[in-house]
N, CA, C and O atoms as a GROMACS GRO file, in nm:
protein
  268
    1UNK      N    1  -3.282   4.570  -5.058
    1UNK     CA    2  -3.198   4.642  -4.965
    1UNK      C    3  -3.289   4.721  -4.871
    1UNK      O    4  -3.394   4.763  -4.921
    2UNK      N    5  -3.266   4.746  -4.755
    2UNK     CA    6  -3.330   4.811  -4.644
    2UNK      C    7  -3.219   4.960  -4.652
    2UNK      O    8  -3.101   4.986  -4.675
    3UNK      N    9  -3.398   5.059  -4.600
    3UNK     CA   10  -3.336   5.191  -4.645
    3UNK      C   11  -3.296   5.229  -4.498
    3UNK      O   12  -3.390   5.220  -4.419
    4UNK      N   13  -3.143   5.281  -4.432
    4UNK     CA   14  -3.134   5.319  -4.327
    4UNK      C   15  -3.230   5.465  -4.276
    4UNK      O   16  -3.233   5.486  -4.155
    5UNK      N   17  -3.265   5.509  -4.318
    5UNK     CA   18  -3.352   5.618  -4.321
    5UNK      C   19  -3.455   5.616  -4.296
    5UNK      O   20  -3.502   5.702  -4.221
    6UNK      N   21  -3.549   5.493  -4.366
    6UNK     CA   22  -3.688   5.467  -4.370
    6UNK      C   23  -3.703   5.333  -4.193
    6UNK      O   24  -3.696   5.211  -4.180
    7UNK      N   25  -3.723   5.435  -4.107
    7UNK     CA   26  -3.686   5.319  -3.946
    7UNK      C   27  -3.820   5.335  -3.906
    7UNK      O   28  -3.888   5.429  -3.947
    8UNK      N   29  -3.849   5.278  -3.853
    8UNK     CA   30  -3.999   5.288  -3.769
    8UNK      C   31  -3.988   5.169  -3.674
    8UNK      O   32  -3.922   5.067  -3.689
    9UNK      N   33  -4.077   5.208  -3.562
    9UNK     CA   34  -4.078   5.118  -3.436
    9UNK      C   35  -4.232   5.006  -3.417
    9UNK      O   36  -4.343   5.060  -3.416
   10UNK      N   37  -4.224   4.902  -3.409
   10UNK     CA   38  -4.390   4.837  -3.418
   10UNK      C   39  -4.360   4.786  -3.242
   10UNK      O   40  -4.269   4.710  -3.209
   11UNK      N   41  -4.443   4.838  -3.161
   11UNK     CA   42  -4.455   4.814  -3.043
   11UNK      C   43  -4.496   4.666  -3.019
   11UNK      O   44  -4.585   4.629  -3.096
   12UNK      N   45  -4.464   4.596  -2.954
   12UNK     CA   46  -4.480   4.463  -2.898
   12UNK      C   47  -4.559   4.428  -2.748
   12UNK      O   48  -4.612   4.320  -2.720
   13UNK      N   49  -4.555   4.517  -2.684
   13UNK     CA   50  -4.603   4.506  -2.541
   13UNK      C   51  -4.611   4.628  -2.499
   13UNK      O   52  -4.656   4.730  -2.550
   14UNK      N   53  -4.544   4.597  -2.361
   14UNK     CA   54  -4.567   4.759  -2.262
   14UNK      C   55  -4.441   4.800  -2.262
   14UNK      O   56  -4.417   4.921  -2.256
   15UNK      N   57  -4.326   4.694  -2.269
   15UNK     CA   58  -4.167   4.763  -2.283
   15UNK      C   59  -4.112   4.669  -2.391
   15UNK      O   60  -4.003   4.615  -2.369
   16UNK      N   61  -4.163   4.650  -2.481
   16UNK     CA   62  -4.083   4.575  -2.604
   16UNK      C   63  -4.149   4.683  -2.723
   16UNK      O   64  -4.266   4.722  -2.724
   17UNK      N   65  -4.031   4.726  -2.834
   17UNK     CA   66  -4.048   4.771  -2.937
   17UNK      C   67  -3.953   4.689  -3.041
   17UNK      O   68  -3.848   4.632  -3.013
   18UNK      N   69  -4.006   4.697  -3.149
   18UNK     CA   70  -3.949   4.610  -3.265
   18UNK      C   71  -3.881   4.706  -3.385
   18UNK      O   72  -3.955   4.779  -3.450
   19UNK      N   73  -3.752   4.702  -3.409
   19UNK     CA   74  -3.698   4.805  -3.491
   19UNK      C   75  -3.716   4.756  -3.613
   19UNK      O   76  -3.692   4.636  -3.632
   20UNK      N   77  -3.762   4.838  -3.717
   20UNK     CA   78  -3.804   4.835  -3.864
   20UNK      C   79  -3.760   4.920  -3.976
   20UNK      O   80  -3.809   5.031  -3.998
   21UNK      N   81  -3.651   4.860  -4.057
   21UNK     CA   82  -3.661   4.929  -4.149
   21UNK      C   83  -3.709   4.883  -4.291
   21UNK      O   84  -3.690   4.774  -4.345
   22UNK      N   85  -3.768   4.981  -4.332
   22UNK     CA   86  -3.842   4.948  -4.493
   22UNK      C   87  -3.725   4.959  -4.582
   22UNK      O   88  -3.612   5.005  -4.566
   23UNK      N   89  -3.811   4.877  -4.724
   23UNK     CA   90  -3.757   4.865  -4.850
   23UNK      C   91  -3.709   4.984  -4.907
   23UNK      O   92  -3.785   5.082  -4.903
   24UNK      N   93  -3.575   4.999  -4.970
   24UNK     CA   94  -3.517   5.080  -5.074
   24UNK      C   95  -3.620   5.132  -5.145
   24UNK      O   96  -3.719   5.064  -5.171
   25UNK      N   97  -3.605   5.272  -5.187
   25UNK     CA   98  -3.703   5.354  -5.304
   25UNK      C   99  -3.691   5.322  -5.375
   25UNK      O  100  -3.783   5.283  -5.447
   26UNK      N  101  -3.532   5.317  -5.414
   26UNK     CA  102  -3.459   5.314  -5.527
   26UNK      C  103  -3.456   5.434  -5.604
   26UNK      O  104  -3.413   5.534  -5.546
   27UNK      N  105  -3.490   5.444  -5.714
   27UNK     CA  106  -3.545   5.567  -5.790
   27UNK      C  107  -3.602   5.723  -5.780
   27UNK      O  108  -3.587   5.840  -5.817
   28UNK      N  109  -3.685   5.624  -5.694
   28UNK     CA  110  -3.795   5.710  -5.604
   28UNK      C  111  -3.759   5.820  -5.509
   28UNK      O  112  -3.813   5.926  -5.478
   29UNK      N  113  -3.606   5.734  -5.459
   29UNK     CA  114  -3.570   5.826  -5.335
   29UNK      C  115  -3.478   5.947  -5.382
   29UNK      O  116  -3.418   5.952  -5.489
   30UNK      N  117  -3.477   6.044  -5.282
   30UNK     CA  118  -3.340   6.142  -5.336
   30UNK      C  119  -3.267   6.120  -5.292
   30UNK      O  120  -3.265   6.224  -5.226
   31UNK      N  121  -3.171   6.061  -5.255
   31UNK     CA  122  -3.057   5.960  -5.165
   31UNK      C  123  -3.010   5.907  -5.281
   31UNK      O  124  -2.888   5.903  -5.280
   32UNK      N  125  -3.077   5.850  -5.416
   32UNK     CA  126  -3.058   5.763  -5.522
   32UNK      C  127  -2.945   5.765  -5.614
   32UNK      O  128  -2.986   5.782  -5.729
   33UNK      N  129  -2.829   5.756  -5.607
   33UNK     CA  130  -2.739   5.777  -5.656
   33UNK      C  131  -2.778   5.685  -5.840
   33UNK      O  132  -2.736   5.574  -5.870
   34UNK      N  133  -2.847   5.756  -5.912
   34UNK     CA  134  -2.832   5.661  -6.038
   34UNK      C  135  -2.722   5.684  -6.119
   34UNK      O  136  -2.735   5.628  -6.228
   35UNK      N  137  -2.615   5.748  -6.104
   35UNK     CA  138  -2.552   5.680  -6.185
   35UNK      C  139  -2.428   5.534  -6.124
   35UNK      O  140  -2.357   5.452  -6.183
   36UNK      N  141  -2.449   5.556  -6.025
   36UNK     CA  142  -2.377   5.464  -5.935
   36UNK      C  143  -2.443   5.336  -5.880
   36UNK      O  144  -2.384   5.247  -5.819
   37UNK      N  145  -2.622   5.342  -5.923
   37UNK     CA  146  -2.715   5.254  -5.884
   37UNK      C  147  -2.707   5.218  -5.758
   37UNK      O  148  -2.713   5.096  -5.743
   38UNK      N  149  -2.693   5.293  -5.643
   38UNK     CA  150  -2.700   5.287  -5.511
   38UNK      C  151  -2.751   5.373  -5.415
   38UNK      O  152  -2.826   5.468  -5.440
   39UNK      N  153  -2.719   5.346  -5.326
   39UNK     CA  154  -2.800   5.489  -5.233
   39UNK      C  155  -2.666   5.521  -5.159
   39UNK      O  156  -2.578   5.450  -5.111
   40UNK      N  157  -2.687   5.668  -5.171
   40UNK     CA  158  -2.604   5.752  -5.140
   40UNK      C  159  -2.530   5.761  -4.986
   40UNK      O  160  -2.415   5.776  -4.946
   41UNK      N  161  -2.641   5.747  -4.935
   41UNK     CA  162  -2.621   5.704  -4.731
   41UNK      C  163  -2.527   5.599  -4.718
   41UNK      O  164  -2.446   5.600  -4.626
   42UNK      N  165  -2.530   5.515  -4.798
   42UNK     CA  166  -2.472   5.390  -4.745
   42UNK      C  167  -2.350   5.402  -4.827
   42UNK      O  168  -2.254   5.342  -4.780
   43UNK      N  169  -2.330   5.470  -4.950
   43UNK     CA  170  -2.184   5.512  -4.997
   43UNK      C  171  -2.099   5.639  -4.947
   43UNK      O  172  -1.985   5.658  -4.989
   44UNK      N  173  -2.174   5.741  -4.838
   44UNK     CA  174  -2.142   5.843  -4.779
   44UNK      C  175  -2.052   5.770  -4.672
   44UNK      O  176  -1.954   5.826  -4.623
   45UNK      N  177  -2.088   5.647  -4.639
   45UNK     CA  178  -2.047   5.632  -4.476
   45UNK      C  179  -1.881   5.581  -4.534
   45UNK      O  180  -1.775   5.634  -4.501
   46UNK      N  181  -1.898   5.474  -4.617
   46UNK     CA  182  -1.763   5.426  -4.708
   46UNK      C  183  -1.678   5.501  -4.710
   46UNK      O  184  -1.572   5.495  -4.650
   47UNK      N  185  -1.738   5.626  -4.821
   47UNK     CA  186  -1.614   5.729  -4.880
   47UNK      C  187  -1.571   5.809  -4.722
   47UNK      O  188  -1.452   5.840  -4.717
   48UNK      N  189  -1.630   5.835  -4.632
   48UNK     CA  190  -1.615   5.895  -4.494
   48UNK      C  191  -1.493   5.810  -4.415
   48UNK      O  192  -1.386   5.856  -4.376
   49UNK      N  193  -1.542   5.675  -4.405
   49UNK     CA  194  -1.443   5.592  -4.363
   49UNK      C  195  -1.296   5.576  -4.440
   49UNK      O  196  -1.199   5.546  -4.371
   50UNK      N  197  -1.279   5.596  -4.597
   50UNK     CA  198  -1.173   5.615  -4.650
   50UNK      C  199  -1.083   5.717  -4.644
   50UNK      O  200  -0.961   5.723  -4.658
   51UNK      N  201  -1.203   5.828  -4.612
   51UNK     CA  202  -1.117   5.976  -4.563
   51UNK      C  203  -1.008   5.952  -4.415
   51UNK      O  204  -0.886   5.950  -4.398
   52UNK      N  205  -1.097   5.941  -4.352
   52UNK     CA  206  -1.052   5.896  -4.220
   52UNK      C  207  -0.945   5.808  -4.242
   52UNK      O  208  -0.861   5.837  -4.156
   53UNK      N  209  -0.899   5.709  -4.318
   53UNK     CA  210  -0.797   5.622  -4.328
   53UNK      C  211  -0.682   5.726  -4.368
   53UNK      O  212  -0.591   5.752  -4.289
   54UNK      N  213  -0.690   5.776  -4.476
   54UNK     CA  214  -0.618   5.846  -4.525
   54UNK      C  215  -0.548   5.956  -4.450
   54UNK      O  216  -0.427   5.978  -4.461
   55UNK      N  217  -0.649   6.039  -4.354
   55UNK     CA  218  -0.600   6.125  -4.251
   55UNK      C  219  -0.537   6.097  -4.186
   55UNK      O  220  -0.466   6.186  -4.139
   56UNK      N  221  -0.509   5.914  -4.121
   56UNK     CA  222  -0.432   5.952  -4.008
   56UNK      C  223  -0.300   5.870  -4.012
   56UNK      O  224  -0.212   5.845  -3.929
   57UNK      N  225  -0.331   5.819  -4.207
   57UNK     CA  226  -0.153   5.778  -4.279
   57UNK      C  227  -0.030   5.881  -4.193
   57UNK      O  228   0.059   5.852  -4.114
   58UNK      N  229  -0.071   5.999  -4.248
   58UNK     CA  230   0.055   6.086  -4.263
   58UNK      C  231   0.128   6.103  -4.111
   58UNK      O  232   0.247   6.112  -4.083
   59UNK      N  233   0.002   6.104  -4.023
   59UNK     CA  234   0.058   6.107  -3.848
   59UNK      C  235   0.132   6.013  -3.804
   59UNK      O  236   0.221   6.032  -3.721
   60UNK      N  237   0.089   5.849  -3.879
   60UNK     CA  238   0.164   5.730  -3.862
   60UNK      C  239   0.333   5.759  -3.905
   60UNK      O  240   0.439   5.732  -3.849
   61UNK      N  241   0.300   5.821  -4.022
   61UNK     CA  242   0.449   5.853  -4.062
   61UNK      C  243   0.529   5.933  -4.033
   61UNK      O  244   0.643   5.924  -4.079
   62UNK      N  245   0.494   6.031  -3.952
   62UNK     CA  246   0.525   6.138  -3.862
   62UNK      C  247   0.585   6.086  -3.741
   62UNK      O  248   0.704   6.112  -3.725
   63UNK      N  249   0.517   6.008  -3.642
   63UNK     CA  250   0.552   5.923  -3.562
   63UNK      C  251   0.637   5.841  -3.605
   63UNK      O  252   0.735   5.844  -3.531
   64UNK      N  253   0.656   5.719  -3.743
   64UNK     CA  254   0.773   5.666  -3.733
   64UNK      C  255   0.904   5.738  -3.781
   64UNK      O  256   1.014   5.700  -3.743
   65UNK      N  257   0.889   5.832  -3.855
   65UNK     CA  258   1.022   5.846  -3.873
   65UNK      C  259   1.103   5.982  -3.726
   65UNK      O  260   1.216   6.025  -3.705
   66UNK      N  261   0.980   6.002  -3.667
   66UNK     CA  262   1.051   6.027  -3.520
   66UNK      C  263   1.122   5.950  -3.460
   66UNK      O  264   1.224   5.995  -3.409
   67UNK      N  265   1.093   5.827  -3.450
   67UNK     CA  266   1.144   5.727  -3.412
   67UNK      C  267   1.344   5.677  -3.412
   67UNK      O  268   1.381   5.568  -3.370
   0.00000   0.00000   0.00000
């Protein structure tokens, strides 16, 4: 797995750069969710996106039963 965190740029020319990201810590990292065996960044964005679903149920239902 590639760590979103770990990015670095390897230049190619005079206007080309090459985007890089390195290997997972795993363990190593503090991001490391072990009991979930994952990294935390990439389950932050998930549970974020589920919030967001959830928030904007109740407005949907607000709106239909205006209706």
């Amino acid at each position: 797995m590639k760590c979103p965190l770990l990015q670095r740029y390897l230049i190619e020319g005079e206007n080309k750069a090459l985007e890089v990201f390195d290997d997972c810590l795993k363990e190593e990292c503090a991001w490391w969710e072990g009991a979930g065996k994952r990294c935390a960044v990439l389950s932050l964005s998930r549970q974020l996106w589920l919030l967001v679903g959830d928030a904007s149920m109740p407005a949907e239902k607000i709106a239909a039963a205006g209706k």
